[in-house]
N, C-alpha and C positions, 0 to 999 in steps of 0.2 A: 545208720550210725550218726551219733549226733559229733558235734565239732569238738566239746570237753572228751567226751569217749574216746574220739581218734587221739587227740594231744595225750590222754594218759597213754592210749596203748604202746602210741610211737617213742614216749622215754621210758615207758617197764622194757619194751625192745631193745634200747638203749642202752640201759641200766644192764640188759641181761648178756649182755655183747650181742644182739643181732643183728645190730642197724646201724649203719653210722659212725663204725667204730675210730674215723677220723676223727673225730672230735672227743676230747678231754672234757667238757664239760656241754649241759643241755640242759636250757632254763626253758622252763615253760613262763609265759607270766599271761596269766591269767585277767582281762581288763575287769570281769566285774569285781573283781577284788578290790579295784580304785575306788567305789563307792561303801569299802568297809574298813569297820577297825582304824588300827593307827593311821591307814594311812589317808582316809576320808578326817579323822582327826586333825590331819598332820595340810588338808587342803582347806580347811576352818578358819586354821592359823597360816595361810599365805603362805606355807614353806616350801621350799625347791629341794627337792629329792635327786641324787647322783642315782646311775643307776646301778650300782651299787649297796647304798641303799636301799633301794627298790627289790631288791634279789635277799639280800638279807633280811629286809622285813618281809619277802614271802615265804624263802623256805630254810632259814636258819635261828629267825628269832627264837624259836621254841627249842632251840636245841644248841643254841652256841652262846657265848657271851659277842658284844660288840668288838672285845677290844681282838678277840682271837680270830672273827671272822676278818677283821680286816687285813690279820695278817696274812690269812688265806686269800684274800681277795688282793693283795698286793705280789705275795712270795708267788699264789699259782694260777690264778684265776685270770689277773690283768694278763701279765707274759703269753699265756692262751689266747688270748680275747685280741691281742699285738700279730698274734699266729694266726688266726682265723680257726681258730682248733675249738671256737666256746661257739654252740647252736644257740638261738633264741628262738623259741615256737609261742607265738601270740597265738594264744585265744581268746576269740568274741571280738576281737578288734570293733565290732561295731557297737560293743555296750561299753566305748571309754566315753567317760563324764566330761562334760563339756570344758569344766578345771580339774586338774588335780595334781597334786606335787610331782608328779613323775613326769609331766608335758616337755620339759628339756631334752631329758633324758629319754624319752621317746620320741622324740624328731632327730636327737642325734644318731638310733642307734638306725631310726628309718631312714638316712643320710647315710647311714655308715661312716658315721663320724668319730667313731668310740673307738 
């Protein structure tokens, strides 16, 4: 079973209530995604990504507007994330690009700074 396989299986588990069900929320974040799309875009242009940003451009852009995810991301998401109640599951950790807008925000949350 390769490394993406396991991360899907463990939040369809997730998602289905079988695993984990202390946590209100479980972001996968995927590292080759950092060499695509906006957000390889977004490392062209020097920009610093919150991680916040980083979650909404992988798995809300296609389905939310900015202004509504942030209120989700401030009314339910933060207050979790204050609780320890929000999972993070990196995958590929070894295909993150040497720059990319999200480097902050990925030392803080490997700090457990967030």
């Amino acid at each position: 079973i390769g490394k993406t396989t396991f991360v899907n299986f463990v939040t369809r588990e997730w998602a289905l209530g079988r695993l984990w069900q202390e946590y209100n929320w479980v972001f996968s974040l995927r590292f080759r995604d950092l060499r695509s799309g906006a957000i390889q875009q977004a490392a062209e242009k020097k920009e610093t990504w919150t991680l916040s940003d980083w979650i909404y451009t992988i798995h809300f852009a296609a389905t939310m507007n900015k202004t509504t995810f942030e209120s989700l991301w401030t009314w339910l998401i933060e207050p979790d994330l204050k609780s320890n109640k929000v999972l993070f599951i990196l995958d590929g950790y070894d295909e993150t690009p040497t720059q990319h807008p999200c480097e902050q925000a990925l030392t803080d949350l490997l700090n457990s700074s967030i």
